[in-house]
C-alpha positions as a Markdown table, in Angstrom:
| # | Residue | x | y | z |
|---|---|---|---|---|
| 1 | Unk | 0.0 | 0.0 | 0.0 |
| 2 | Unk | 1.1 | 3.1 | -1.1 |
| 3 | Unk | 1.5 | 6.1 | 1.5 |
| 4 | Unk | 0.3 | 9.5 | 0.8 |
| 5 | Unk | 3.0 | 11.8 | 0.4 |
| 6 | Unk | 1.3 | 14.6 | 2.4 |
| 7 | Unk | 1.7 | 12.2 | 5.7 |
| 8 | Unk | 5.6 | 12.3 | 5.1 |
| 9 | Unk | 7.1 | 15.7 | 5.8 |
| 10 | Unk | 10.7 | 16.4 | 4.1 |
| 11 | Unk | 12.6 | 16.9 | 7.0 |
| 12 | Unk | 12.3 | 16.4 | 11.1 |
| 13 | Unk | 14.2 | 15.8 | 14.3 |
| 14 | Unk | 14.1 | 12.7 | 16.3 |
| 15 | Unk | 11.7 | 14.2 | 18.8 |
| 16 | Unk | 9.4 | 15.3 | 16.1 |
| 17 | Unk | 9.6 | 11.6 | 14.5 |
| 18 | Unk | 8.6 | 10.1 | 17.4 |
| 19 | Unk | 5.2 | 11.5 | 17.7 |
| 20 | Unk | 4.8 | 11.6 | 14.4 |
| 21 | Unk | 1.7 | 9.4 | 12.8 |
| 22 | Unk | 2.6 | 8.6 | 9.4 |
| 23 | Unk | -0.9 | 7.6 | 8.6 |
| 24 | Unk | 0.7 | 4.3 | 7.2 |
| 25 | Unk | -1.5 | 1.3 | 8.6 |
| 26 | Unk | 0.1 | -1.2 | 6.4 |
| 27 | Unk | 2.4 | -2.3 | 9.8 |
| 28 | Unk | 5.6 | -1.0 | 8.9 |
| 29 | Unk | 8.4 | 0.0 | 10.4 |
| 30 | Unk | 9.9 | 3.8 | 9.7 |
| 31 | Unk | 13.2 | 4.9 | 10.8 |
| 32 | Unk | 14.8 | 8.7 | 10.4 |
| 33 | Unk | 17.7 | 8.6 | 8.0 |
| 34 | Unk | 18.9 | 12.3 | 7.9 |
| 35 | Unk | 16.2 | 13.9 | 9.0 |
| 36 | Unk | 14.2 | 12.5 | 6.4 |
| 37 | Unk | 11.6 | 9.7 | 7.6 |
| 38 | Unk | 11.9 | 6.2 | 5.5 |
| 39 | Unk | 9.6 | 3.2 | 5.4 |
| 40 | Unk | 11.3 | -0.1 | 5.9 |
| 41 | Unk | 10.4 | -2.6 | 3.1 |
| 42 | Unk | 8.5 | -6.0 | 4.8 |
| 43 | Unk | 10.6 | -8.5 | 5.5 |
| 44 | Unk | 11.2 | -12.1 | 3.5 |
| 45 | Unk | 10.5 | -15.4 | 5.5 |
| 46 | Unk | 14.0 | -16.5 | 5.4 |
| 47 | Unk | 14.8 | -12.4 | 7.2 |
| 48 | Unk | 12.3 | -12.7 | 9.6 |
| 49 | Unk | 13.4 | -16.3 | 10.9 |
| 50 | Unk | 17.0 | -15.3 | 10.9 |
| 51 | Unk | 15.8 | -12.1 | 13.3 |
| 52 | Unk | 13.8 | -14.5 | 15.0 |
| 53 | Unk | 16.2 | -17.7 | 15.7 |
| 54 | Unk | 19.3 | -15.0 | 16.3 |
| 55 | Unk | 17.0 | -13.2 | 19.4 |
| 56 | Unk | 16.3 | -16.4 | 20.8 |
| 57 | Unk | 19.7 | -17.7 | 20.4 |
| 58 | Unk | 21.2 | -14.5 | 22.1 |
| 59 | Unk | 18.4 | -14.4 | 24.6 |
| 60 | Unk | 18.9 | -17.5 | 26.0 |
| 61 | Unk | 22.6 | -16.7 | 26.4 |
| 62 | Unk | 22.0 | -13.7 | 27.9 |
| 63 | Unk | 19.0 | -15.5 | 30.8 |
| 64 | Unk | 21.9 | -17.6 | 31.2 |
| 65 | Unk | 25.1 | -15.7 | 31.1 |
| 66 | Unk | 24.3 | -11.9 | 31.3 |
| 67 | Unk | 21.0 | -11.5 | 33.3 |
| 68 | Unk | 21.4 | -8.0 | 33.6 |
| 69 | Unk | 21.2 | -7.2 | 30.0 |
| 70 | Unk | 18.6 | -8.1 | 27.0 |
| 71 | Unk | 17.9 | -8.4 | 23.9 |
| 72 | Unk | 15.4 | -6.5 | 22.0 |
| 73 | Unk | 13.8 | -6.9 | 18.5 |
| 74 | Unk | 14.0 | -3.9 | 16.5 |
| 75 | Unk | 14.5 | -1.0 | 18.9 |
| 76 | Unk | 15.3 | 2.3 | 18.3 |
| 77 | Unk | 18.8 | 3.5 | 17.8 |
| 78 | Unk | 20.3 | 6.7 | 18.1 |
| 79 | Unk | 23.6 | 7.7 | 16.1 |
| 80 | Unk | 26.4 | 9.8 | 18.1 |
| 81 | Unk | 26.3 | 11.7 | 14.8 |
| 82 | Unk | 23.9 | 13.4 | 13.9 |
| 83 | Unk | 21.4 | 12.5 | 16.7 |
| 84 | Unk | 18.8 | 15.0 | 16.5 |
| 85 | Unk | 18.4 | 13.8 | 13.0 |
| 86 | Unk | 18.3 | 10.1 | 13.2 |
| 87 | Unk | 16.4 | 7.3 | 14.6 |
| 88 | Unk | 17.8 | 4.0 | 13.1 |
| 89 | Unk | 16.3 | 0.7 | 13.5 |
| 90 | Unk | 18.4 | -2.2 | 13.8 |
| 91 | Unk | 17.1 | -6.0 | 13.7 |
| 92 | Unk | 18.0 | -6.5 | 17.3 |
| 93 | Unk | 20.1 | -4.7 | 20.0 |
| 94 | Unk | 21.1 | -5.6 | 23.4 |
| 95 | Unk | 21.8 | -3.3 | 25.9 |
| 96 | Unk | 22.9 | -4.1 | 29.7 |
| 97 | Unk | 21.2 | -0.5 | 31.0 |
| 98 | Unk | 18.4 | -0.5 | 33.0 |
| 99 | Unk | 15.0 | -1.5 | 31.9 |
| 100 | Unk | 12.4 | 1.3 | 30.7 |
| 101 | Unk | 9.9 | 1.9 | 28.1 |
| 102 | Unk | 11.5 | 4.5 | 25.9 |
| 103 | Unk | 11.4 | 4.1 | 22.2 |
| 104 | Unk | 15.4 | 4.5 | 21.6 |
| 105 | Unk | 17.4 | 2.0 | 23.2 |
| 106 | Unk | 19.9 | 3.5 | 25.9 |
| 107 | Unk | 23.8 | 2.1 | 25.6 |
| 108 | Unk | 23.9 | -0.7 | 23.0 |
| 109 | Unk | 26.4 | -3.0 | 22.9 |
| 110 | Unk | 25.5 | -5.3 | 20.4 |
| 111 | Unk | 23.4 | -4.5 | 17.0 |
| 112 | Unk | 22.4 | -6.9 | 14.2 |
| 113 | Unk | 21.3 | -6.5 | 11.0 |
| 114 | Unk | 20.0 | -9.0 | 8.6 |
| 115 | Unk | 21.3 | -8.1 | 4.7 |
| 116 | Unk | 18.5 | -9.1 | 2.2 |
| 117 | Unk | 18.6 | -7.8 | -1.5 |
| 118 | Unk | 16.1 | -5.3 | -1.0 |
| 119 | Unk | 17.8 | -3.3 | 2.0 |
| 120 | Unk | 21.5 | -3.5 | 1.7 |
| 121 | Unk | 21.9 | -0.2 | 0.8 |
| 122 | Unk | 20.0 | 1.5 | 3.7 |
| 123 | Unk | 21.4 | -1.7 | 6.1 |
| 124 | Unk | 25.3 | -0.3 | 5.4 |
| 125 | Unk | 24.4 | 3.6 | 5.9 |
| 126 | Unk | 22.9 | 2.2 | 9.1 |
| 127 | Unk | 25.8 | 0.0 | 10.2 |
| 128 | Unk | 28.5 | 2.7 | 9.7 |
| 129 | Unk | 26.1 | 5.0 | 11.6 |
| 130 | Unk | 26.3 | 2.4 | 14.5 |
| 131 | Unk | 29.8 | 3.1 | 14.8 |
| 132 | Unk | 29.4 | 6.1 | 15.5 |
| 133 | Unk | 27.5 | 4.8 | 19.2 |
| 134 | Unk | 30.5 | 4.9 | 21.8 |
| 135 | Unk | 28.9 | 1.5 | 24.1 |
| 136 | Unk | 28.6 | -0.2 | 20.6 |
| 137 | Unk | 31.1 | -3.0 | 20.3 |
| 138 | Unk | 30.1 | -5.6 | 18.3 |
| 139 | Unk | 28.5 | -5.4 | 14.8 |
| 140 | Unk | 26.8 | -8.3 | 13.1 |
| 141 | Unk | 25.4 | -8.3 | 9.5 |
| 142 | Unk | 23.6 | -11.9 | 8.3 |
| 143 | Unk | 22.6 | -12.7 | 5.3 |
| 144 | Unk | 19.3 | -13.6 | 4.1 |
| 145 | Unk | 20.5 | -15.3 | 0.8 |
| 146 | Unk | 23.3 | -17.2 | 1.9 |
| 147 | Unk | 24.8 | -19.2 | 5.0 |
| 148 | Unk | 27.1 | -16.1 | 5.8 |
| 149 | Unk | 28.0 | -12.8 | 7.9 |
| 150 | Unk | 29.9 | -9.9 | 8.5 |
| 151 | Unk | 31.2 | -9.0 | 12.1 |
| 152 | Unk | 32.6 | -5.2 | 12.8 |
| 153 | Unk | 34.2 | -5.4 | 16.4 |
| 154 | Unk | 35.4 | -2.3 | 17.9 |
| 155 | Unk | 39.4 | -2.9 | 18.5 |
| 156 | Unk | 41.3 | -2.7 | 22.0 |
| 157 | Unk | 41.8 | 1.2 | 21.4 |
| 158 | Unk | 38.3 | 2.5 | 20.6 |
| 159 | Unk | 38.7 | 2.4 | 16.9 |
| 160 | Unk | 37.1 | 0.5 | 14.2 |
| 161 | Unk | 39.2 | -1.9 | 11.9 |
| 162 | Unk | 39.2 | -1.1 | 8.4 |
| 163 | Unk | 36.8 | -4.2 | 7.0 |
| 164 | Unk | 34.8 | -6.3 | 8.3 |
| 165 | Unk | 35.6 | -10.1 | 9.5 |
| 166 | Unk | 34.1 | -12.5 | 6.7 |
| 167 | Unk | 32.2 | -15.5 | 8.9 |
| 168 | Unk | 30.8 | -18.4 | 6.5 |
| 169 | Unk | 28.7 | -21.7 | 7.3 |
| 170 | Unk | 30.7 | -24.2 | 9.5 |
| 171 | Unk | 32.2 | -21.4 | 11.0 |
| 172 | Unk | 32.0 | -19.9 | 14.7 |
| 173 | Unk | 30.8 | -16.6 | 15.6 |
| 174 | Unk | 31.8 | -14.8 | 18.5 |
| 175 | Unk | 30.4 | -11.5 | 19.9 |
| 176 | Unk | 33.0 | -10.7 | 22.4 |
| 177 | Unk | 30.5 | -8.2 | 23.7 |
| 178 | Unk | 28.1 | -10.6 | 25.3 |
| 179 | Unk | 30.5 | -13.5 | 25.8 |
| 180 | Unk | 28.6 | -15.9 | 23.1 |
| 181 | Unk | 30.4 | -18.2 | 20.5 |
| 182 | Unk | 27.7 | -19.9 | 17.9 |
| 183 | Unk | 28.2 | -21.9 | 15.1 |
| 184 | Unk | 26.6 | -19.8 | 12.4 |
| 185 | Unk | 24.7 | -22.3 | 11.1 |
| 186 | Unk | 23.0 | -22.1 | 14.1 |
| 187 | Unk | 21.1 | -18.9 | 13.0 |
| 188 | Unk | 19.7 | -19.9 | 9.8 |
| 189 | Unk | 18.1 | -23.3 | 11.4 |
| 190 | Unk | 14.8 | -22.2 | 11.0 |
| 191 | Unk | 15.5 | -21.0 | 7.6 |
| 192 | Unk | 14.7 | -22.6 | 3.8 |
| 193 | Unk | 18.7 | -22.3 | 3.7 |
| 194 | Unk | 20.8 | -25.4 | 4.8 |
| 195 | Unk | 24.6 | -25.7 | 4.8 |
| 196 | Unk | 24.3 | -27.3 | 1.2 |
| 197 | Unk | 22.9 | -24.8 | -0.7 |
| 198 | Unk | 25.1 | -21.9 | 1.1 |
């Protein structure tokens, strides 16, 4: 469904954005990119099940092995840079601050994002805006299409390495930030993707 382009001003701040009413009843989710509001395109089965199956997975680690922090499905993420001007939503985030009900998440130190043909533009700007998040440490991008990820993890002296760390099916991923190593494989269980067709 189409949105009427009167409901989307050109430009806003975060504050603005969040009691905005886009008059969009289709269910989707908008983030501020710039000032400028954008819808997010629905997501394929095989996204959704890897956001799904990667919450529980780090969920369960974190009941486990980190009760004082969670893990929450799309929350709202503010950049360093830039912050009155954008709201960014990332697959999931965990944070170890305290619990509230605010719509931006407080101190990540862990965002995901799930990389799917339609979004991998909008998913980069977003990762490289993480980076800009001082608690932020780890980064991890999945993709949808294929057994494989990307991991950004903030070095020893604050800095960001140069690439990203190429992870690939049979492989191990470890989020230093959380203390959780997971075969990668692991994530796409739930998916139409097996280790054969990768």
């Amino acid at each position: 469904m189409a949105v009427a382009r009167k409901h989307v001003p050109a430009r806003m701040t975060v504050d603005e954005f969040l009691v905005w009413d886009s008059g969009d009843r289709s269910g989707r989710l908008w983030q501020l990119v710039d000032g400028e509001p954008v819808a997010m395109v629905p997501a394929s089965q095989n996204h959704g099940a890897l956001q799904g199956e990667i919450s529980r997975q780090i969920g369960n680690h974190l009941i486990g092995k980190r009760p004082g922090c969670r893990a929450i499905a799309n929350p709202g993420i503010v950049p360093h840079m830039r912050s009155t001007l954008n709201a960014r939503i990332p697959e999931i985030g965990v944070t170890c601050g305290p619990r509230s009900d605010a719509h931006m998440m407080p101190n990540p130190i862990l965002l995901v994002e799930v990389l799917s043909p339609s979004n991998e533009t909008e998913t980069w700007r977003n990762v490289w805006s993480y980076t800009t998040i001082p608690s932020v440490q780890d980064i991890l991008i999945v993709r949808s299409t294929r057994i494989e990820a990307e991991l950004l993890r903030r070095l020893p002296d604050g800095n960001w390495p140069k690439d990203t760390a190429l992870v690939t099916g049979g492989a191990t991923v470890t989020l230093e930030s959380i203390g959780l190593s997971v075969p990668l494989d692991t994530f796409y269980a739930t998916t139409s993707l097996t280790a054969g067709t990768a």
